[in-house]
C-alpha positions as CSV (number, residue, x, y, z in Angstrom):
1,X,-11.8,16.4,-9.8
2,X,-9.1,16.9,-6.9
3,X,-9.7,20.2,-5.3
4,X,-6.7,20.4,-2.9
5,X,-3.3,18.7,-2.5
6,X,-1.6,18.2,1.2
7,X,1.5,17.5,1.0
8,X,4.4,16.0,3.8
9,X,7.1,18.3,4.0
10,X,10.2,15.7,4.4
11,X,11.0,13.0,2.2
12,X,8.1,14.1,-0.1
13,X,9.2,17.6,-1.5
14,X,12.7,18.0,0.2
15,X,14.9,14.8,0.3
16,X,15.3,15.2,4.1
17,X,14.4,12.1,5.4
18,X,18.2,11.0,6.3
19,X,18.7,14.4,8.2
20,X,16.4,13.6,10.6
21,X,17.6,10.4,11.1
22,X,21.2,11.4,11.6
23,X,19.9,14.3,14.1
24,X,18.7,12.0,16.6
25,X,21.7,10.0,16.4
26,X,23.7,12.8,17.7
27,X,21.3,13.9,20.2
28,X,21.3,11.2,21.8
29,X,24.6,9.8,21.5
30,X,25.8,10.9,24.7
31,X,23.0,8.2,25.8
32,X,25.5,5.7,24.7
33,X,25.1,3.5,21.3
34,X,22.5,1.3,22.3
35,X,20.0,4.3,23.2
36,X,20.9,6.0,20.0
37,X,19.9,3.2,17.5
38,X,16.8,2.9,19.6
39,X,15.9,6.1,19.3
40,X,16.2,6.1,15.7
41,X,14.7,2.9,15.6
42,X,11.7,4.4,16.9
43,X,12.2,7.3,14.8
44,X,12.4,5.2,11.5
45,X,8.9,3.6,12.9
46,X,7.0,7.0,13.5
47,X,8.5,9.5,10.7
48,X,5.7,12.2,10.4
49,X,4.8,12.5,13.7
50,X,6.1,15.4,16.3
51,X,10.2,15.0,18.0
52,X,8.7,15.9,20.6
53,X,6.5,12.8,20.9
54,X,10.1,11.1,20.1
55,X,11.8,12.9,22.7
56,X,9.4,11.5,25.0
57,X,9.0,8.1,24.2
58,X,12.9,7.8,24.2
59,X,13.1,9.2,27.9
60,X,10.2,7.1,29.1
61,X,10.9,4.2,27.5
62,X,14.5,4.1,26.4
63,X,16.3,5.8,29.1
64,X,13.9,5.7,31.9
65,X,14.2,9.0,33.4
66,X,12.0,12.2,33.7
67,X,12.0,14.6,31.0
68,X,10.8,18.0,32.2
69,X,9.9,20.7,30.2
70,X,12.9,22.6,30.7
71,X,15.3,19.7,29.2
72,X,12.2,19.0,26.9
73,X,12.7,23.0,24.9
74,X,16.7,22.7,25.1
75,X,16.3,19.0,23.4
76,X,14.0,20.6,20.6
77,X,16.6,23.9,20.5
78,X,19.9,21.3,19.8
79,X,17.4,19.3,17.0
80,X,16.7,22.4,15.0
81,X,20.0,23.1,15.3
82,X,21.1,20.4,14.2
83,X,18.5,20.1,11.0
84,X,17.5,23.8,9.8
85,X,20.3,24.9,7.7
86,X,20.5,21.0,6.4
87,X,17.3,20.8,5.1
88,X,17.4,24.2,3.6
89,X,20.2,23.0,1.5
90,X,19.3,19.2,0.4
91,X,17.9,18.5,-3.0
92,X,14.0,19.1,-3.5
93,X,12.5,15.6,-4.5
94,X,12.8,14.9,-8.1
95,X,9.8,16.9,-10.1
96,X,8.5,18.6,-7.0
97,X,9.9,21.8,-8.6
98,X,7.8,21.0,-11.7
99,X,4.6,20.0,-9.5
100,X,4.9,23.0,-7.2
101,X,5.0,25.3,-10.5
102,X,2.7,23.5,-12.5
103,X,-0.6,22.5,-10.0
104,X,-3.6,23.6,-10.9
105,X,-5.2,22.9,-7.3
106,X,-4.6,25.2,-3.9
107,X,-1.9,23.1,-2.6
108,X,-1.1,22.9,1.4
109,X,1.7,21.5,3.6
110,X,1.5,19.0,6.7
111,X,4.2,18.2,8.4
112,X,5.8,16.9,12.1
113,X,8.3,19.6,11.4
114,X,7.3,22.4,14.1
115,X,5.1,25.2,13.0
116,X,7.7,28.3,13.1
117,X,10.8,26.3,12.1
118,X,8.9,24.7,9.1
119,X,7.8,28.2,8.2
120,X,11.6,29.4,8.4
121,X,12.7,26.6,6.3
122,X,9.9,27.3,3.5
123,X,10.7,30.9,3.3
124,X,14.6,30.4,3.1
125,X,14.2,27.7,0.6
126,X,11.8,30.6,-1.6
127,X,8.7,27.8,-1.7
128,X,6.4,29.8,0.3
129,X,4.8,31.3,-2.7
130,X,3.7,27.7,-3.9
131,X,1.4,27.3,-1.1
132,X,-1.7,28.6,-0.3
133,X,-1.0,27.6,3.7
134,X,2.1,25.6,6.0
135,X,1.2,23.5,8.6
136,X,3.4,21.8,11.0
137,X,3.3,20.2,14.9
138,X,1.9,20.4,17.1
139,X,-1.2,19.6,15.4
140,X,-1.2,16.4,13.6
141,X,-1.7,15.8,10.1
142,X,-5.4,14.7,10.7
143,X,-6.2,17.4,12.7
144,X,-4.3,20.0,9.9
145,X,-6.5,18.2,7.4
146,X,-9.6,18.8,9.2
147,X,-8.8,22.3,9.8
148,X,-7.9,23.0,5.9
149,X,-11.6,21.6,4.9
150,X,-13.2,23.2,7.3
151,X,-11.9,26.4,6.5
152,X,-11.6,26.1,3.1
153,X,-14.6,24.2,2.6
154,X,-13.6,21.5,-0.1
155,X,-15.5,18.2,0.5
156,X,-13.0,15.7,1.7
157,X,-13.5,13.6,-1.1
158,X,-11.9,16.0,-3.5
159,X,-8.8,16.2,-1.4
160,X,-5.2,14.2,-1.6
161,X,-2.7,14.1,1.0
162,X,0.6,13.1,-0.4
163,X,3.1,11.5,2.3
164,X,6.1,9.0,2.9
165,X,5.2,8.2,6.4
166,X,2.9,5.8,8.1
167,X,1.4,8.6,10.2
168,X,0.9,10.3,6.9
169,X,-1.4,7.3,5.6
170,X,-3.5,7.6,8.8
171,X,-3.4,10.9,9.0
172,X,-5.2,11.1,5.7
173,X,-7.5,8.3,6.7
174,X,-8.4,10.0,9.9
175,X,-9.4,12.6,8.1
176,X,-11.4,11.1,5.1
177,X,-9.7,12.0,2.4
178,X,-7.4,10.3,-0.1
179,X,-4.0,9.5,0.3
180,X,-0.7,8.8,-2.4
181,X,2.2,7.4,-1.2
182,X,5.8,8.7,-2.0
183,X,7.9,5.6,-2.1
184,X,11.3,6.1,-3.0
185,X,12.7,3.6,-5.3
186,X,14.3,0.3,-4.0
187,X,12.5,1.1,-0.5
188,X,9.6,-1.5,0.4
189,X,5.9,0.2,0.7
190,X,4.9,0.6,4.0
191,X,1.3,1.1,2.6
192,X,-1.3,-0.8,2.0
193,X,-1.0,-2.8,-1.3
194,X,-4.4,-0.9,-2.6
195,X,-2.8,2.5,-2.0
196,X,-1.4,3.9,-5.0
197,X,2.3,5.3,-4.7
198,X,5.0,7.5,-6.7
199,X,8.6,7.0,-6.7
200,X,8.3,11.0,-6.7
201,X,6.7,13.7,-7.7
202,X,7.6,13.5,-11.6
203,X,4.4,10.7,-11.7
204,X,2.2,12.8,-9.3
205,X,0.0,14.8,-11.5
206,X,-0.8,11.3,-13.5
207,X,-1.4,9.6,-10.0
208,X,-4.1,12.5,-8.9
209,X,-5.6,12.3,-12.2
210,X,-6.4,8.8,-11.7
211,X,-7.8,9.2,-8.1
212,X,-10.1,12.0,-9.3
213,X,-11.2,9.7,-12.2
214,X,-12.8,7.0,-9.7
């Protein structure tokens, strides 16, 4: 029997995935083409995990110059700019509304999506009520799925964390507890072929039902 559902934020309950993307285009267009499609190169390889680790990687590895903590906040300021009021108005995944409304387990968020701007973007899009906590970065999602059994108390192997990302898969992994993969349709699994995956979240409920029956 699954206890708890964690759930990814982007690309698993809001079709956000492309905003992202398109954000660090523009930030760091300035940089010149190459630098922007390497940036979002390494974006596309790491979704899930913290801009901020992006921001540095790009400046360390991509641009080779210092990034100080100053520049570090004002590059973080322009993203959510850039994002917020984007993702607040992008379709939900198909059947997350029905999921949300219908799940008969505590469900959770965990996502790369910093804490308070995550928190906005839940509240404005009225899903708050669906969830019995939101969790974004710094923390990642192993560490916010540690702190979700340890405070809750469910044993891992009741739990399911639902995510799109590679970081998501070891995230979960990290953590002990099991993992579905949203794969969208016509997009190649970056999962392991044992890991079982949902084109979205109208197959989700059947997906968990299977986990908890092994």
């Amino acid at each position: 029997m699954i206890q708890a559902v964690v759930l990814d934020f982007d690309g698993v309950i809001v079709e956000s995935a492309d905003v992202k993307t398109e954000a660090f285009r523009a930030l760091f267009a300035p940089w010149g083409p190459d630098a922007a499609e390497a940036v979002v190169a390494y974006h596309r390889r790491h979704v899930g995990i913290s801009r901020f680790e992006k921001f540095r990687y790009a400046y360390r590895e991509i641009l080779r110059r210092p990034l100080g903590p100053g520049e570090e906040h004002e590059l973080g300021e322009r993203f959510s700019a850039l994002v917020e009021d984007q993702v607040v108005a992008v379709p939900l995944v198909h059947g997350a509304r029905e999921f949300l409304e219908t799940a008969p387990m505590p469900l959770y968020v965990a996502s790369g999506t910093p804490d308070a701007e995550l928190a906005r973007i839940v509240a404005r899009r009225r899903l708050d009520p669906y969830f019995k906590a939101v969790f974004g970065s710094p923390a990642s999602k192993a560490e916010i799925i540690r702190g979700i059994l340890g405070t809750a108390g469910f044993d891992r192997t009741t739990v399911v964390m639902v995510g799109d990302a590679w970081s998501d898969f070891t995230g979960a992994r990290d953590a002990g507890v099991s993992f579905v993969g949203r794969v969208p349709p016509g997009t190649a699994s970056p999962f392991p072929a044992e890991v079982t995956v949902v084109d979205d979240l109208r197959s989700l409920s059947a997906a968990l039902v299977g986990l908890g029956e092994r």
